[in-house]
C-alpha positions as CSV (number, residue, x, y, z in Angstrom):
1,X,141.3,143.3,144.3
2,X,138.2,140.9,144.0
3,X,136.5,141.6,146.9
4,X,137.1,145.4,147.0
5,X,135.5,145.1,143.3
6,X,132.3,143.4,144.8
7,X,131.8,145.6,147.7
8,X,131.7,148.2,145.8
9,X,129.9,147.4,143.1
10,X,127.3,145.6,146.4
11,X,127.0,149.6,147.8
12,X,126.4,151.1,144.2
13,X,123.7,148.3,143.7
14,X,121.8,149.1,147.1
15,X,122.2,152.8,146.5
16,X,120.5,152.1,143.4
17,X,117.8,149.7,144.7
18,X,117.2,152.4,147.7
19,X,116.7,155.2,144.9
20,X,114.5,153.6,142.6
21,X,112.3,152.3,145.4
22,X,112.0,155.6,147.3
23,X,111.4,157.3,143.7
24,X,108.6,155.0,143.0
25,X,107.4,156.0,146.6
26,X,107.2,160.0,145.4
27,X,110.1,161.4,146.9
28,X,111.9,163.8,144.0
29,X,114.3,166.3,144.1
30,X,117.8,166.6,146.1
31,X,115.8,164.6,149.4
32,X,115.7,161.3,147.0
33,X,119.1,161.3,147.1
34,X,119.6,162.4,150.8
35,X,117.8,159.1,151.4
36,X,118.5,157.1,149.1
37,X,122.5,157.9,150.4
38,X,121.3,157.2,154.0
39,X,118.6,153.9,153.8
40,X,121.6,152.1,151.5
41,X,124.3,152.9,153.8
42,X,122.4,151.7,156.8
43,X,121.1,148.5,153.9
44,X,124.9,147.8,153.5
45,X,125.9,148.3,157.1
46,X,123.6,145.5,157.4
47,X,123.7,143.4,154.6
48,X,127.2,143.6,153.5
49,X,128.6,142.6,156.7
50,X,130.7,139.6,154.7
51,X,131.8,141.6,152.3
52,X,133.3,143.9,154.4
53,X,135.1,141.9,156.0
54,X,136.5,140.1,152.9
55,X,138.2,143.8,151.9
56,X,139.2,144.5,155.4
57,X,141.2,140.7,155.6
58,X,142.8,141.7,151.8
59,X,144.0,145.2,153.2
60,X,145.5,143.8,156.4
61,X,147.3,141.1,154.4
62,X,149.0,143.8,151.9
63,X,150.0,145.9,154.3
64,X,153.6,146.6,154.8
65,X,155.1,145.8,158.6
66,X,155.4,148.8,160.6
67,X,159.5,148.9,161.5
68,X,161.3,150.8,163.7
């Protein structure tokens, strides 16, 4: 559960970090968050590569066998 914990706790950071920054930089309205949404989702493509992983590995391990 750890890792999916820090991922997503990594996005909502970046998505914050991206909204402040482009706030400061005079966008308002419903287009702040339009880019804030898209600069921290390409930020965390990027950036949270590990991470990613880390919850990808835990969901492979706890999932059940496909059977016949």
């Amino acid at each position: 559960m750890r890792p999916v914990v820090v991922y997503t706790l990594s996005r909502l950071g970046l998505f914050a970090v991206a909204l402040a920054v482009l706030y400061l930089l005079g966008l308002r309205t419903f287009w702040l968050l339009i880019a804030a949404f898209l600069v921290s989702g390409l930020a965390s493509y990027v950036l949270l590569s590990k991470q990613r992983d880390a919850v990808s590995a835990q969901m492979a391990q706890k999932r059940p066998p496909v059977g016949n």
